[in-house]
C-alpha positions as CSV (number, residue, x, y, z in Angstrom):
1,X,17.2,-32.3,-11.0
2,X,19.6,-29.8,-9.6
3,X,18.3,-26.8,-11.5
4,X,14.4,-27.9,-9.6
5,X,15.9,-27.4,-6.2
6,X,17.5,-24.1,-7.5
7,X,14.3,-23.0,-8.9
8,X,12.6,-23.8,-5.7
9,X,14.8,-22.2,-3.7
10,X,14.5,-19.2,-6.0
11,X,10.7,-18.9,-5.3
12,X,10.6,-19.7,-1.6
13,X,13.3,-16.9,-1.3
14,X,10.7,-14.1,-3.1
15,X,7.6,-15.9,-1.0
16,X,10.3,-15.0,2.4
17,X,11.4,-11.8,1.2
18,X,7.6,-10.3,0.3
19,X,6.6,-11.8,3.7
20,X,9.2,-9.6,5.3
21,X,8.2,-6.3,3.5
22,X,4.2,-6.4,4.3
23,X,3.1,-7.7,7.5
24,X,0.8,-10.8,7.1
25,X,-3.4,-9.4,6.7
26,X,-1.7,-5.6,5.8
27,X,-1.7,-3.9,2.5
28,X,-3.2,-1.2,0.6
29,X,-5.5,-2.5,-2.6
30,X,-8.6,-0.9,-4.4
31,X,-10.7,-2.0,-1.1
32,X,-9.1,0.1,1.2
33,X,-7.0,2.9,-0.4
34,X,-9.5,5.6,-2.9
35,X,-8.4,5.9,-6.1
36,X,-6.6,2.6,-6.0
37,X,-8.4,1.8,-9.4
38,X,-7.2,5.5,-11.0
39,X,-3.8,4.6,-10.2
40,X,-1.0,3.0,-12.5
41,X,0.3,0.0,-11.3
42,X,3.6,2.0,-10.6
43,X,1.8,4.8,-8.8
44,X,0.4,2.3,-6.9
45,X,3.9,0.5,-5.9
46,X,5.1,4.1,-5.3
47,X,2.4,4.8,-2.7
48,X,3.0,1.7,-1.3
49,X,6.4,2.6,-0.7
50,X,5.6,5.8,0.2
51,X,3.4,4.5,3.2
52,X,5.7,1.7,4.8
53,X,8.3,4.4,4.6
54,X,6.2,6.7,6.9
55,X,8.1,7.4,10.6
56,X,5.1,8.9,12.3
57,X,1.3,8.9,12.6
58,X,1.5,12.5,11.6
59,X,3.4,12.3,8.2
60,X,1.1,9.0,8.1
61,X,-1.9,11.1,7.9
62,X,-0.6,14.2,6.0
63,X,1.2,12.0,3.1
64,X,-2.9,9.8,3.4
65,X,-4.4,13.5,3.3
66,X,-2.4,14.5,0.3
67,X,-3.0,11.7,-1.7
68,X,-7.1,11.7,-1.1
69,X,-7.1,15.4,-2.4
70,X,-4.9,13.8,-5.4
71,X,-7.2,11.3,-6.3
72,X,-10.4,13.2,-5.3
73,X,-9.3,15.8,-8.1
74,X,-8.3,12.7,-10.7
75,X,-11.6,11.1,-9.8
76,X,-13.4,14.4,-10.7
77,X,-11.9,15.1,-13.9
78,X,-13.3,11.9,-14.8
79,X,-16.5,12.8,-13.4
80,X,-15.8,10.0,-10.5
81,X,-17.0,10.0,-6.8
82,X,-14.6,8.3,-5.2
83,X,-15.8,5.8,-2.3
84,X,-15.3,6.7,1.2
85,X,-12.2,4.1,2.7
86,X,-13.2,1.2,4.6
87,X,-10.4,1.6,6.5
88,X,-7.8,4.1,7.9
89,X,-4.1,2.9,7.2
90,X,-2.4,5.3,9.3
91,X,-4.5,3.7,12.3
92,X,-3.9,0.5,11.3
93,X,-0.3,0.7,11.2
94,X,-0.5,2.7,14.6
95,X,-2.3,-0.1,15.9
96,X,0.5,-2.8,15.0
97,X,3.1,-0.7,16.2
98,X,4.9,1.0,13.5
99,X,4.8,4.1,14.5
100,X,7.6,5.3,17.1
């Protein structure tokens, strides 16, 4: 019985902590980043990282810039069009403020 309500505790813990890291409705995924499906599922964390990490809009957009040439080239070499994003993340994280 004690090692449920450890085990419990264990999970909510991770459910709190991955709540904390992404806000709630706000990720990137092969809907709204290109090249999502060319990436490894560590390049993927990486870039991730790589955008909540991001202090302004402009390093937002040159780091978003960089990696659609990236994946434009990747795509290519596999004789790929990549899709245009449905979104901009840089805006959307402007938009909810986490940008100074």
């Amino acid at each position: 019985m004690k090692l449920t309500h450890i085990a419990l505790i264990a999970i909510a813990s991770t459910i709190s902590m991955s709540a904390v890291a992404q806000p709630r409705g706000f990720g990137w995924n092969k809907s709204y980043t290109p090249g999502w499906t060319l990436m490894s599922p560590q390049e993927r964390t990486e870039w991730q990282t790589k955008m909540r990490a991001a202090k302004t809009y402009d390093d937002c957009k040159a780091m978003q810039e960089e990696h659609h040439q990236a994946m434009e080239a990747r795509a290519k070499e596999k004789g790929m069009t990549l899709p245009a994003p449905r979104r901009n993340g840089c805006d959307m994280m402007k938009a909810r403020g986490l940008f100074k």
